[in-house]
C-alpha positions in Angstrom: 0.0 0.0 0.0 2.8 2.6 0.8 4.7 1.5 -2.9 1.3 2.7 -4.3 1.1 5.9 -1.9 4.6 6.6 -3.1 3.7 6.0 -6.7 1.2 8.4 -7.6 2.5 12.2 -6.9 0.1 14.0 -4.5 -0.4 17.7 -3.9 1.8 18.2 -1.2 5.0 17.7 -3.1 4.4 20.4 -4.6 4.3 22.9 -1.1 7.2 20.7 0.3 9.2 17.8 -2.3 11.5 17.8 0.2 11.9 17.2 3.8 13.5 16.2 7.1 11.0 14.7 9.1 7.7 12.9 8.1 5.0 10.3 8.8 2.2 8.9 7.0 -0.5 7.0 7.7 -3.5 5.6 6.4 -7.1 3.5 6.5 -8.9 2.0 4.6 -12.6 3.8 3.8 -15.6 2.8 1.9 -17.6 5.9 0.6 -17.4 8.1 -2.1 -14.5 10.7 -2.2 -16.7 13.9 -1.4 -18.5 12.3 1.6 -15.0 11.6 3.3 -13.1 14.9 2.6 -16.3 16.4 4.0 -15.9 14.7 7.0 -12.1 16.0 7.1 -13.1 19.3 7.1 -16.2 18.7 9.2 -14.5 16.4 12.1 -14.6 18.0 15.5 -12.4 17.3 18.6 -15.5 15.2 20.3 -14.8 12.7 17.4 -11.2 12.1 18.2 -11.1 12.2 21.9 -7.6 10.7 21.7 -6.0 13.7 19.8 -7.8 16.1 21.5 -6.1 14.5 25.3 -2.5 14.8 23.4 -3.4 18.0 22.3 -4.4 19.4 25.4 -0.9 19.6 26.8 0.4 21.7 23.8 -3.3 23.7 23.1 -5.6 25.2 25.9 -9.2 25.3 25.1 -10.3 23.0 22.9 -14.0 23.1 22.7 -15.2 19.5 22.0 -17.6 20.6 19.2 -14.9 22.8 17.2 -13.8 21.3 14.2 -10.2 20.1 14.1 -9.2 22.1 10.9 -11.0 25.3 12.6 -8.5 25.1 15.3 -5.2 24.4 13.4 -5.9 27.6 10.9 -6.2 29.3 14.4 -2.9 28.3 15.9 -1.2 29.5 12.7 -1.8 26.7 9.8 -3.4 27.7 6.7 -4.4 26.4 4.0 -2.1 26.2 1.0 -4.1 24.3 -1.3 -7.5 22.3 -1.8 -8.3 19.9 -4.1 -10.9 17.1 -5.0 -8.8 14.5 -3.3 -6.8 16.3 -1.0 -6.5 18.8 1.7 -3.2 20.6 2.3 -2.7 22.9 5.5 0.9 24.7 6.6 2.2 26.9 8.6 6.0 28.1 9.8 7.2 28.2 13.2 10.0 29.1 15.5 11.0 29.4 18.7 8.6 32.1 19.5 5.9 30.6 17.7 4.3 30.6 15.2 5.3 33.0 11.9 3.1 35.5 10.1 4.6 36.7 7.1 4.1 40.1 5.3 2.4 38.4 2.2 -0.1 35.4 2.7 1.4 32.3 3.3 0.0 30.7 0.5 2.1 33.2 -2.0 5.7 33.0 0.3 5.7 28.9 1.6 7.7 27.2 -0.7 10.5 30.2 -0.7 10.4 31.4 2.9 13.9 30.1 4.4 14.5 32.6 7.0 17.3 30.7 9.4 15.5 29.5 13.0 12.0 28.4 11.4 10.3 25.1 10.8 8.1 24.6 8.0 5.4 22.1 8.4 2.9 20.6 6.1 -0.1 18.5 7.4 -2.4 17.0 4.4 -5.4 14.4 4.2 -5.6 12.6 0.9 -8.3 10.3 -0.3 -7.6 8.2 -3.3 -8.5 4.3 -4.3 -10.6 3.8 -1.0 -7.4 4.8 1.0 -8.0 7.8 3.7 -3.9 9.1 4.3 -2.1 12.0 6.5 0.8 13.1 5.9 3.3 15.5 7.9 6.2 16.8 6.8 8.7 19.5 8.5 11.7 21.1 6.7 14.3 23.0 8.4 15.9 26.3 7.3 18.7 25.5 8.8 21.2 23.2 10.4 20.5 24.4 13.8 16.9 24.0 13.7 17.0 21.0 11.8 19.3 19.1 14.9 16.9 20.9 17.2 14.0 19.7 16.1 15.2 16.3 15.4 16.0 16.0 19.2 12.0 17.2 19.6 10.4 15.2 16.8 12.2 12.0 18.9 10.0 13.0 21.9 7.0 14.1 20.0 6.6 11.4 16.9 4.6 8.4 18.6 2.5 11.0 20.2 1.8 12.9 17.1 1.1 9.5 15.0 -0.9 8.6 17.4 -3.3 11.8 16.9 -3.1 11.3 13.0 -4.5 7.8 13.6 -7.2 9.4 15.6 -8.2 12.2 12.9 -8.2 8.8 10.6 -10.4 6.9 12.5 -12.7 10.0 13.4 -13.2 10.4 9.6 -13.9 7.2 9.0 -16.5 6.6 12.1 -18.5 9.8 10.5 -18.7 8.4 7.2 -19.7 4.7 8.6 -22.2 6.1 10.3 -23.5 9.3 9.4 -26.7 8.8 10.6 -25.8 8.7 14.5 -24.0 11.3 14.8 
C-alpha cells in the first residue's frame, strides 16, 4: 500500500518535495470521495477524543464541538491548497511561535527560508478507497534541523498517534453518518 502511496505524486510535493521529518499513515474507507473529505473538514475534537487528550498539553481550550481544521488555521496553519482529493494545510514556526509573514502564506511557503524556522505541512488525501495524513517538517537550517530532530524523537509516537485518531474519526463519520 505505501509503494502505491509513493507512486502516484500528490499535492503536497508540490508545497514541500523535500523534507527532514515525516509520517504517513493511512485507512482503509468505503464511501465516495466527497463524503469523506467532508468529514475532514467537518471532524470535530468530540470525534477524536484521543488527539484532543495529546493536544491538550500543547493547546488550551479545545472546545469538543470545534472542528479540528477550525482550530489548526487558528494556531497559525493555513491552507495552501485544496483539491478534489486532498487537503493541504501549513504553517511556519519558530522558537517564538508561530510566523506570520508580510504576504499570505500561500504566495511566500515554498520560498520562505529565514534561518531559525520550521516549515510544516499536514495534508489528508483520499484516493483508491485509502484515507492518508501526511506530515512533513523542513528545516531552514542546520540548527533548527538538529533541534527539532532532538523534539520530533519525543513528539513522533505521540503525534502519529493523533493522526491515527483524525483517521479513524473520519472514518466513524462516514460509517455512520446517521448517528451522529
Amino acid at each position: 500500500m505505501a509503494e502505491k502511496m509513493d507512486a502516484e505524486r500528490s499535492v503536497v510535493d508540490r508545497w514541500m518535495p523535500e523534507w527532514h521529518f515525516r509520517e504517513r499513515h493511512w485507512i482503509a474507507v468505503d464511501a465516495p470521495r466527497d463524503e469523506v473529505l467532508t468529514a475532514a473538514r467537518e471532524m470535530t475534537w468530540r470525534e477524536a477524543p484521543v488527539a484532543r487528550f495529546l493536544f491538550r498539553f500543547t493547546k488550551s481550550r479545545l472546545s469538543a464541538d470545534s472542528r479540528v481544521l477550525d482550530d489548526f488555521a487558528k494556531g497559525g496553519d493555513t491552507v495552501l491548497e485544496l483539491t478534489d482529493d486532498e487537503l493541504v494545510y501549513g504553517g511556519i514556526g519558530s522558537q517564538a511561535g508561530p510566523v506570520t509573514p508580510d504576504r499570505p502564506l500561500p504566495e511566500v511557503f515554498t520560498q520562505y527560508a529565514e534561518p531559525g524556522c520550521t516549515k510544516a505541512v499536514f495534508t489528508m488525501r483520499y484516493a483508491d478507497g485509502i484515507l492518508s495524513t501526511e506530515t512533513r517538517i523542513l528545516a531552514t537550517d542546520e540548527a533548527t534541523r538538529r533541534s527539532f530532530g532532538r523534539y520530533w524523537k519525543v513528539i513522533r509516537i505521540p503525534s502519529g498517534i493523533v493522526r491515527l485518531s483524525f483517521l479513524s474519526a473520519v472514518k466513524r463519520r462516514v460509517d455512520m453518518p446517521a448517528k451522529r
